[in-house]
C-alpha positions in Angstrom: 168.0 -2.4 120.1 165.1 -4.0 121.8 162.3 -1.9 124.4 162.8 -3.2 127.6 162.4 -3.0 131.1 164.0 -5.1 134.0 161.9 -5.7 137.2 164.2 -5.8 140.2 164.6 -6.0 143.8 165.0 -2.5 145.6 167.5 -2.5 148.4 165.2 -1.0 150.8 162.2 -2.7 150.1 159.7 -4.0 147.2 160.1 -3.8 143.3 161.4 -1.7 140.7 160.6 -1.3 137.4 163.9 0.2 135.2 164.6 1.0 131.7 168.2 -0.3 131.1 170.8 2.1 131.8 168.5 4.7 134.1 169.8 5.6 137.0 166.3 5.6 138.6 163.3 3.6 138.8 160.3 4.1 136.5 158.1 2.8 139.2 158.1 1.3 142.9 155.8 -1.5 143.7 155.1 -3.6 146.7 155.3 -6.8 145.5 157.2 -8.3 142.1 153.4 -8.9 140.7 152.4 -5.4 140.4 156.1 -4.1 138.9 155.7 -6.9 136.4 152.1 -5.7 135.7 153.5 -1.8 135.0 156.0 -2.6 133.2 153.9 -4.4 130.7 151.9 -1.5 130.9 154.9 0.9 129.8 156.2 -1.7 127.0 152.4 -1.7 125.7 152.5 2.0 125.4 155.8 2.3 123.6 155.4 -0.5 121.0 155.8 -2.9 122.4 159.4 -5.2 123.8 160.5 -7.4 126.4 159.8 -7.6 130.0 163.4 -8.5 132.3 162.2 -10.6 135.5 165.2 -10.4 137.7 164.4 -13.0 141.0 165.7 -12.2 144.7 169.1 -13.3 143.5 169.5 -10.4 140.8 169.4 -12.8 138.0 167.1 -13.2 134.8 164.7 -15.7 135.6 162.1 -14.9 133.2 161.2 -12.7 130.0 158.3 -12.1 128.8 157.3 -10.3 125.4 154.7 -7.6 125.1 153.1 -7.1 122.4 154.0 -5.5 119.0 157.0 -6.9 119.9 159.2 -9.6 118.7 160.2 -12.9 120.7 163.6 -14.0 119.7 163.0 -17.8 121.3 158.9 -18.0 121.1 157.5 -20.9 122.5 157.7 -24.2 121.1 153.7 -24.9 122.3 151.0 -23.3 120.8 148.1 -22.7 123.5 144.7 -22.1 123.0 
């Protein structure tokens, strides 16, 4: 099972950061930039895994891996 966290909309306001299948948030934020932030912070600190960027719409729109982790689709460019 991968480490992950989903960053979604709260009803009443701002960001959450969850671990899939809590029935509470890890963290509240006021803007989508800082819960993406802590939960990179969280996957860092647990080994690593992938970060779930849900948009206004409740949907995945993004993923990003933290570090140790492992990206199932890494990208096809190489920057440097």
């Amino acid at each position: 099972m991968v480490n992950s966290r989903h960053i979604v909309r709260n009803p009443g306001g701002g960001w959450d950061v969850k671990k899939p299948g809590a029935s509470r948030a890890s963290s509240h934020h006021a803007t989508q930039t800082e819960a993406e932030e802590r939960a990179k912070q969280i996957l860092s600190r647990d080994g690593g895994g992938e970060a779930r960027i849900h948009g206004r719409d409740g949907r995945i729109r993004d993923s990003d891996t933290v570090p140790p982790g492992n990206d199932p689709h890494p990208p096809k460019d190489r920057k440097h």
